[in-house]
C-alpha positions as protocol buffer text, in pm:
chain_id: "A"
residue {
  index: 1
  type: UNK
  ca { x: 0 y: 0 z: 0 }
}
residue {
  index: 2
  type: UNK
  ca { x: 92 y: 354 z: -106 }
}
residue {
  index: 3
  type: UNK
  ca { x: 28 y: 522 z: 244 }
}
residue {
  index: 4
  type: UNK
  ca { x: -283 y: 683 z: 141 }
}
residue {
  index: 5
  type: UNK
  ca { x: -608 y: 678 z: 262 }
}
residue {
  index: 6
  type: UNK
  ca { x: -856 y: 365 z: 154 }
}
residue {
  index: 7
  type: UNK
  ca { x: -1180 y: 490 z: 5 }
}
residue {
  index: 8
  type: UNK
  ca { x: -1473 y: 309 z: -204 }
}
residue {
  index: 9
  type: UNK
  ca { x: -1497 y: 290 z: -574 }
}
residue {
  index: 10
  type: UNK
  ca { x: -1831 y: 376 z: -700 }
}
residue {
  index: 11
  type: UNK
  ca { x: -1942 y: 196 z: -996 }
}
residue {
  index: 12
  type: UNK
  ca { x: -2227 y: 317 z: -1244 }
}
residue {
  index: 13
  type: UNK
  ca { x: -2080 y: 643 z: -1295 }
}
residue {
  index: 14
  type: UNK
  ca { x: -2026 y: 711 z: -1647 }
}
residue {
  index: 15
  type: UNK
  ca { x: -1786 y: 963 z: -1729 }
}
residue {
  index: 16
  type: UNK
  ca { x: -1821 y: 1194 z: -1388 }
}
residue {
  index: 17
  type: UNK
  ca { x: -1491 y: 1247 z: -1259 }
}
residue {
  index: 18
  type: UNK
  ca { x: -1364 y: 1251 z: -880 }
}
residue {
  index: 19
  type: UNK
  ca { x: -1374 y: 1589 z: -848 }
}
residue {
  index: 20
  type: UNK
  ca { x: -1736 y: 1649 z: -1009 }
}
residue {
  index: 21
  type: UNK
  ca { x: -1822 y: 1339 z: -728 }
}
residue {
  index: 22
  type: UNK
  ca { x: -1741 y: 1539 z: -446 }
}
residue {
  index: 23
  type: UNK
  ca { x: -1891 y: 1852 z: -527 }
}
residue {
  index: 24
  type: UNK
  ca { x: -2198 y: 1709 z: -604 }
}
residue {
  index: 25
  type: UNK
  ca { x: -2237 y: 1395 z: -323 }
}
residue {
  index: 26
  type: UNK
  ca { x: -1934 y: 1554 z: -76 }
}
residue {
  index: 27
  type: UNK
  ca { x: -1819 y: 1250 z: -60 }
}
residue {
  index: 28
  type: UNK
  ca { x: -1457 y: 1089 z: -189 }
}
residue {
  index: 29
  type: UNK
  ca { x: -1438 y: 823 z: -426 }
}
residue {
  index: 30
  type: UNK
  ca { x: -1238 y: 678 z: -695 }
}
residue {
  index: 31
  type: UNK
  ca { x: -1528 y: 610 z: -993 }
}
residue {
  index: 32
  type: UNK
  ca { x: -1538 y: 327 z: -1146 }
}
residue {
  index: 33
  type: UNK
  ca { x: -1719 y: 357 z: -1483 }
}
residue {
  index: 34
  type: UNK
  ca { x: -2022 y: 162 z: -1617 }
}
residue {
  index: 35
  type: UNK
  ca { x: -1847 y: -168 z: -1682 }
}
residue {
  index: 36
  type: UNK
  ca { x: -1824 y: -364 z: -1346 }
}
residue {
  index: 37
  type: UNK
  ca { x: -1521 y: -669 z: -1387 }
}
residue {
  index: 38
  type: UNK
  ca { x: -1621 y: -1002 z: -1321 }
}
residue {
  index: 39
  type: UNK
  ca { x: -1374 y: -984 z: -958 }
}
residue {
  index: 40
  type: UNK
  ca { x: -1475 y: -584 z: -883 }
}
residue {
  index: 41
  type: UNK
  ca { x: -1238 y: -410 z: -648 }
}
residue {
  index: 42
  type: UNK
  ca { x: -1433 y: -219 z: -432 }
}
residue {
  index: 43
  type: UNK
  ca { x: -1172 y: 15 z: -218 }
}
residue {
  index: 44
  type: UNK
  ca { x: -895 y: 184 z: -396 }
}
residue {
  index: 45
  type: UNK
  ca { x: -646 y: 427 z: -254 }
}
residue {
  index: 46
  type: UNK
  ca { x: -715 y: 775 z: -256 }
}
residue {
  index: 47
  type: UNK
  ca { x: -424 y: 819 z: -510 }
}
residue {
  index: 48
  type: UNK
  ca { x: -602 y: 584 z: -724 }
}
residue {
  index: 49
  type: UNK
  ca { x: -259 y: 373 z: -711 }
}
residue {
  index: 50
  type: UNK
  ca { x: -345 y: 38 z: -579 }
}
residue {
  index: 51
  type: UNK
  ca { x: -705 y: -160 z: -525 }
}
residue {
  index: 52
  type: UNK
  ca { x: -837 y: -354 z: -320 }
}
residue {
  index: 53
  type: UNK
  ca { x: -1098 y: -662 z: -353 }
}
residue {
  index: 54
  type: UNK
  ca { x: -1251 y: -824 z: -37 }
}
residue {
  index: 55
  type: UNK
  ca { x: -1135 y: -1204 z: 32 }
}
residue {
  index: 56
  type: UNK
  ca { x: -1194 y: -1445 z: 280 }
}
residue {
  index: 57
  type: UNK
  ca { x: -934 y: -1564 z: 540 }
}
residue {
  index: 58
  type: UNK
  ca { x: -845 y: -1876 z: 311 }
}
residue {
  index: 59
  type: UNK
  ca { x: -756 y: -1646 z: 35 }
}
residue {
  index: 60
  type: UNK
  ca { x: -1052 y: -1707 z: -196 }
}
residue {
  index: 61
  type: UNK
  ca { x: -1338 y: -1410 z: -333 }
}
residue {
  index: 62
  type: UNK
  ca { x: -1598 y: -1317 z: -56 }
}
residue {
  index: 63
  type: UNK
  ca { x: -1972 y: -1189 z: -166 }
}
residue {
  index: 64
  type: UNK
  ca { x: -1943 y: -819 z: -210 }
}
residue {
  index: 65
  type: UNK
  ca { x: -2170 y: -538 z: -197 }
}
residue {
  index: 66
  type: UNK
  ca { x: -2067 y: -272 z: -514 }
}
residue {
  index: 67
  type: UNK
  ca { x: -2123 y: 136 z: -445 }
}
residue {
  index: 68
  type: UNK
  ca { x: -2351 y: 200 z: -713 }
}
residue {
  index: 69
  type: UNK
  ca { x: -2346 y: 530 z: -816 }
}
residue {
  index: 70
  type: UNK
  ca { x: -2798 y: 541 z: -830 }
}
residue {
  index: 71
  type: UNK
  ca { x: -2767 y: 415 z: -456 }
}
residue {
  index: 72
  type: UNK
  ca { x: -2525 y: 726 z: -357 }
}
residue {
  index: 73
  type: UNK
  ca { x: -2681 y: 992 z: -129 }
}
residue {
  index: 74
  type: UNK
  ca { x: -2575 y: 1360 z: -78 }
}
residue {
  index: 75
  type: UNK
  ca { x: -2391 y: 1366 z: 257 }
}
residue {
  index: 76
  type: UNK
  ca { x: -2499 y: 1712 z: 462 }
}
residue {
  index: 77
  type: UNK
  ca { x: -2357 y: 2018 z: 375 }
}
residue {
  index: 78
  type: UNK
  ca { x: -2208 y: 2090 z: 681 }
}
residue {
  index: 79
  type: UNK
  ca { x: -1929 y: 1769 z: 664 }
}
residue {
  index: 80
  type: UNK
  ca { x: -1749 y: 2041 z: 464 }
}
residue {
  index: 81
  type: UNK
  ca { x: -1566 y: 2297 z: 706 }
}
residue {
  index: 82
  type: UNK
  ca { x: -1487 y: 2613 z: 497 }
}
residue {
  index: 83
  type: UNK
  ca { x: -1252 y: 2802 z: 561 }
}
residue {
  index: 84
  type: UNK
  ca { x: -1212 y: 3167 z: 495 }
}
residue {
  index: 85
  type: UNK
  ca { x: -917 y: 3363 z: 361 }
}
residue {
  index: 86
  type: UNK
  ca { x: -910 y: 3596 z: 687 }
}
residue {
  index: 87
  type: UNK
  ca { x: -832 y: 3270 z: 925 }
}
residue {
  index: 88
  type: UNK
  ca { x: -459 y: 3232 z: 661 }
}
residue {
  index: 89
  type: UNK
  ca { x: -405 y: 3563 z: 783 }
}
residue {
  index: 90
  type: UNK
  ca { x: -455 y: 3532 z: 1126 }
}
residue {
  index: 91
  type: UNK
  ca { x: -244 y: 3228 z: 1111 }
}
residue {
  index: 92
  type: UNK
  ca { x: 37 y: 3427 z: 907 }
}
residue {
  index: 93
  type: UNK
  ca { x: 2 y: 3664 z: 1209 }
}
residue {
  index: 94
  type: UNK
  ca { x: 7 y: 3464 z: 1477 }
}
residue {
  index: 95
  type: UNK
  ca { x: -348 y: 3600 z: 1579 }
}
residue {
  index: 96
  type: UNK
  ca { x: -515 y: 3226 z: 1678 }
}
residue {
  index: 97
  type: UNK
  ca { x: -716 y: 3356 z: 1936 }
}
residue {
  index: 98
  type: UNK
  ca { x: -924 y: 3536 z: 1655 }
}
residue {
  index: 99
  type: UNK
  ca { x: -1009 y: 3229 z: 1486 }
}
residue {
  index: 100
  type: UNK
  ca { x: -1378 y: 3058 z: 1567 }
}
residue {
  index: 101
  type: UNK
  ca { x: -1582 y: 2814 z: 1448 }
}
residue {
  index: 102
  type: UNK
  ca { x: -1931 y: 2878 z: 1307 }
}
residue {
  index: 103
  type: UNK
  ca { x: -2254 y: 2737 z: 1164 }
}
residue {
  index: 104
  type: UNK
  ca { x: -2437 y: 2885 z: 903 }
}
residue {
  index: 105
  type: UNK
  ca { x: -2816 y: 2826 z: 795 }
}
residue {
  index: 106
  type: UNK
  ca { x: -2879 y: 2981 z: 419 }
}
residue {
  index: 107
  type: UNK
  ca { x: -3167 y: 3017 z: 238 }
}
residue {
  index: 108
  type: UNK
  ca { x: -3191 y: 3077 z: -138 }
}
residue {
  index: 109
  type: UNK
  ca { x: -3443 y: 3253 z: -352 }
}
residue {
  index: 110
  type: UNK
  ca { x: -3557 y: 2901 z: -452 }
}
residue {
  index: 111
  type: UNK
  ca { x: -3598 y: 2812 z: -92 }
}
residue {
  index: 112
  type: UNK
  ca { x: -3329 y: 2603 z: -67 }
}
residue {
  index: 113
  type: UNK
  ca { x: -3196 y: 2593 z: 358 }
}
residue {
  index: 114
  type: UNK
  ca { x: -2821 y: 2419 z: 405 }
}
residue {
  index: 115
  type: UNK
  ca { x: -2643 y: 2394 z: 692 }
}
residue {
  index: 116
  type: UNK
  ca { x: -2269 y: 2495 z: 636 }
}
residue {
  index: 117
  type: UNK
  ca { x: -1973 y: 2474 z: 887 }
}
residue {
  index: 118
  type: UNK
  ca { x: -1709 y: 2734 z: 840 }
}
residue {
  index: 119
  type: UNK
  ca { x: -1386 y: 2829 z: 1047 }
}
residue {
  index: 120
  type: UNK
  ca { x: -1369 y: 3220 z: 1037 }
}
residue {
  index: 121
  type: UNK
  ca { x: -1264 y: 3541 z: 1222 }
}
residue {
  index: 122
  type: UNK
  ca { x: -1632 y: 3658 z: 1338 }
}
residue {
  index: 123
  type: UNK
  ca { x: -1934 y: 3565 z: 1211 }
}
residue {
  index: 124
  type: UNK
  ca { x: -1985 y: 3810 z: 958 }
}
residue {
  index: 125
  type: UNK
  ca { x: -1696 y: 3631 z: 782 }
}
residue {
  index: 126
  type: UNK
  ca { x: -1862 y: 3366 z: 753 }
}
residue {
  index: 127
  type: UNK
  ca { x: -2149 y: 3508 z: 668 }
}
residue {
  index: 128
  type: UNK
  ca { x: -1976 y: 3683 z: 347 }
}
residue {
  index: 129
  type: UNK
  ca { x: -1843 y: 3321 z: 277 }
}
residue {
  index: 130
  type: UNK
  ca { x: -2131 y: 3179 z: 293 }
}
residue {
  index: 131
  type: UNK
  ca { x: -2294 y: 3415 z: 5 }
}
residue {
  index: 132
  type: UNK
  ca { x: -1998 y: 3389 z: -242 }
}
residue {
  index: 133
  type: UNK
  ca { x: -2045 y: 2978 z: -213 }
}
residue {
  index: 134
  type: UNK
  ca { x: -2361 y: 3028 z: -338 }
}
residue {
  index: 135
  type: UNK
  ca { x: -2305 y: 3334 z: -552 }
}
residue {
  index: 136
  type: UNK
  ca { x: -2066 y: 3117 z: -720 }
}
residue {
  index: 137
  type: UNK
  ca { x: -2265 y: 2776 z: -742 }
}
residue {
  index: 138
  type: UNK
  ca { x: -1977 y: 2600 z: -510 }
}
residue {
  index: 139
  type: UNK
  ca { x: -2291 y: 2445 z: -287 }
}
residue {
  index: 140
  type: UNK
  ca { x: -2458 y: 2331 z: -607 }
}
residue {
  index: 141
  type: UNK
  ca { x: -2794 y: 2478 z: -530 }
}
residue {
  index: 142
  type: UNK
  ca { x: -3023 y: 2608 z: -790 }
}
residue {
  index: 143
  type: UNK
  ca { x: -3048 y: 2933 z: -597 }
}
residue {
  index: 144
  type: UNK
  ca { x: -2773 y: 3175 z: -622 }
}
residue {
  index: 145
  type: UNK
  ca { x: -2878 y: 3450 z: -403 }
}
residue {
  index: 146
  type: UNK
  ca { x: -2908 y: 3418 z: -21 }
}
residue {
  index: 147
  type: UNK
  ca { x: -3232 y: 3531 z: 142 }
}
residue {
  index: 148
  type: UNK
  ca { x: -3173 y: 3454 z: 465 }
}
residue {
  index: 149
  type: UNK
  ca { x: -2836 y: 3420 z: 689 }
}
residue {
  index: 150
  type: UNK
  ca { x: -2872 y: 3269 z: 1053 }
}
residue {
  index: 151
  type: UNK
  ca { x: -2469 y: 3264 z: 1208 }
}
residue {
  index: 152
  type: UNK
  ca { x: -2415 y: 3036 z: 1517 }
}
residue {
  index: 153
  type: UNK
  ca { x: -2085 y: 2949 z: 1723 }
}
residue {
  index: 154
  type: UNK
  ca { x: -2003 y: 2573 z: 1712 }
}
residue {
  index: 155
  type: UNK
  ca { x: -1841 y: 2420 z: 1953 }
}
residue {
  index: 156
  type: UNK
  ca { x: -1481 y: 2226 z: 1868 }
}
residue {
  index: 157
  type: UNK
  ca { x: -1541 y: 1920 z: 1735 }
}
């Protein structure tokens, strides 16, 4: 193994790429196209460098369960932590003290609500964040105007 982190393929999805995967589902995956082999890996390494089938102790194929792509849900908005460019500065200036941790409910014109996690300066950082994600489609809503902006501390995780 490479040294990188183990992830699923996801079969079934035609000619989407990783990066189009995660911005849509925010999930990681390596894709796997339409055409499933008869022995389907079903973990790869993040790098894409090495997979992985599942076998049985003796060495021989178990029964798998494939990641279909038309089984994949969105995960929540809010397993994303943004970050804004204000927290690089405060790091560049040694300022950690002035660096939080917020949640963010939007609403679009569409009436679209998300839940976002950001790490910020003060809330209206986040809250200016939070409106350029959508301004620039980066949530993949169909609004791309905010309505409303509700700002919340979050604890640590």
């Amino acid at each position: 193994m490479c040294g990188e982190r183990v992830i699923d393929i996801i079969y079934g999805t035609g000619d989407m790429t990783e990066v189009d995967f995660l911005l849509e589902y925010r999930k990681e995956g390596i894709m796997g196209g339409d055409n499933i082999p008869r022995r389907p890996p079903i973990w790869a390494c993040s790098c894409g460098c090495k997979r992985f089938c599942k076998v049985n102790p003796d060495g021989t194929d178990a029964p798998v369960k494939l990641k279909l792509f038309k089984n994949i849900r969105k995960a929540p908005a809010d397993k994303i932590n943004w970050k804004t460019s204000m927290v690089e500065r405060a790091l560049q200036g040694n300022m950690h003290e002035s660096i939080h941790h917020y949640k963010v409910v939007i609403e679009t014109e569409l009436g679209e609500k998300e839940l976002l996690s950001f790490t910020a300066v003060c809330g209206s950082d986040a809250e200016v964040q939070s409106e350029t994600l959508v301004r620039k489609g980066f949530l993949r809503l169909k609004g791309t105007r905010c309505v409303s902006i509700e700002v919340f501390d979050a604890p640590v995780d």
